[in-house]
N, C-alpha and C positions, 0 to 999 in steps of 0.2 A: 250294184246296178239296180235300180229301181225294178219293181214288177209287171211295170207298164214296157214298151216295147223294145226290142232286143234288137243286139245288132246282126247286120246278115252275116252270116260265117262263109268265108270260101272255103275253096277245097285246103288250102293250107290253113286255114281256121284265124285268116286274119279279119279283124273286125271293118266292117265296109258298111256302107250306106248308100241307098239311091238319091238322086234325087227326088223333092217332094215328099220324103217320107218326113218331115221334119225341118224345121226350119233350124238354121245353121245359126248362132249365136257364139260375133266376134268374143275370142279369147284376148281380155287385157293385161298386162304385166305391167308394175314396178319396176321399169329397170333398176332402180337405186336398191330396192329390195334385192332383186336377184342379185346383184354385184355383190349385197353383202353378204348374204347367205351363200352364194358361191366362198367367196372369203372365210365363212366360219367352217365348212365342210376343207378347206384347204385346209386349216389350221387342224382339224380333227381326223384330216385323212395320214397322217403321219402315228406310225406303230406305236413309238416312243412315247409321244405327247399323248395317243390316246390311253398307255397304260397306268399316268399321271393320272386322267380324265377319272379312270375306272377307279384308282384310288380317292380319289374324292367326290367320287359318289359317294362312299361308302361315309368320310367325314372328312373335316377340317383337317390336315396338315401342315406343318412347317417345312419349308426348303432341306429340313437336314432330313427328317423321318423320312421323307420324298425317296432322298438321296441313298439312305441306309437300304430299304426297303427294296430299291432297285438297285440298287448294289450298281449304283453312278457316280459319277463327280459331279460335288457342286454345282461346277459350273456348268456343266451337261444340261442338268435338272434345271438350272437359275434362267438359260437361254430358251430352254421350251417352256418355261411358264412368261417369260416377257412376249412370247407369240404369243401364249394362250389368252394372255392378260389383253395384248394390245388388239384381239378381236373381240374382247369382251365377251369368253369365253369363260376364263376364270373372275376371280375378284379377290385383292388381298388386304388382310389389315394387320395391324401391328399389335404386337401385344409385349409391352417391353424388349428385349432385345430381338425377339422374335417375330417373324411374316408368318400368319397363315394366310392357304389359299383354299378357297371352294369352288364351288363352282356358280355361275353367274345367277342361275336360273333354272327352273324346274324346267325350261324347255330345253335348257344343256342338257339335264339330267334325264330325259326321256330322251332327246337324240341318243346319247351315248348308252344308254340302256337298251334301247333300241335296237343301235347297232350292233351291238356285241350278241343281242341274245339272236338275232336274224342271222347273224353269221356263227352262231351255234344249232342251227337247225338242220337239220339232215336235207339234203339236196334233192 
């Protein structure tokens, strides 16, 4: 919050405003934005896919390390990366018989870093 003027606190310390203290300036949305970012927080609010996510922070890997490393089936692992993928979340390429997957974006990479380190903070 800026230094300049402060909101009035009530007794339960919710934030309020008179009128005339301030002119009111309409809030616009994106609905097509929201929908999608709603959609990417769907795809990322699931435990499983997010511990996919936290492994590729970290780097690139293939479907099987995925699969080793969380001690899953294949095909467990194969169906939360075609979520991840089909919200463009993740991204994969081929490298001879092999898919890696990363992740889409440095703003994956801070969501999910994000989240994980805020839900490692003391309450």
């Amino acid at each position: 919050m800026s230094s300049q003027a402060k909101p009035n606190l009530t007794d339960d310390d919710s934030p309020s405003c008179r009128g005339g203290e301030h002119e009111h300036q309409p809030v616009r949305f994106n609905d097509a934005a929201c929908e999608r970012a709603a959609a990417i927080f769907r795809a990322l609010g699931d435990p499983q896919r997010l511990r996919l996510l936290i492994m590729l922070e970290a780097r690139s890997c293939c479907v099987s390390e995925l699969a080793e490393a969380l001690e899953e089936p294949l095909p467990a692992i194969s169906q939360r990366l075609r979520v991840l993928k089909s919200e463009r979340v993740v991204r994969s390429r081929r490298d001879g018989k092999h898919v890696y997957y990363s992740l889409a974006d440095g703003h994956i990479s801070r969501l999910v870093t994000n989240g994980v380190m805020h839900a490692m903070e003391d309450a």
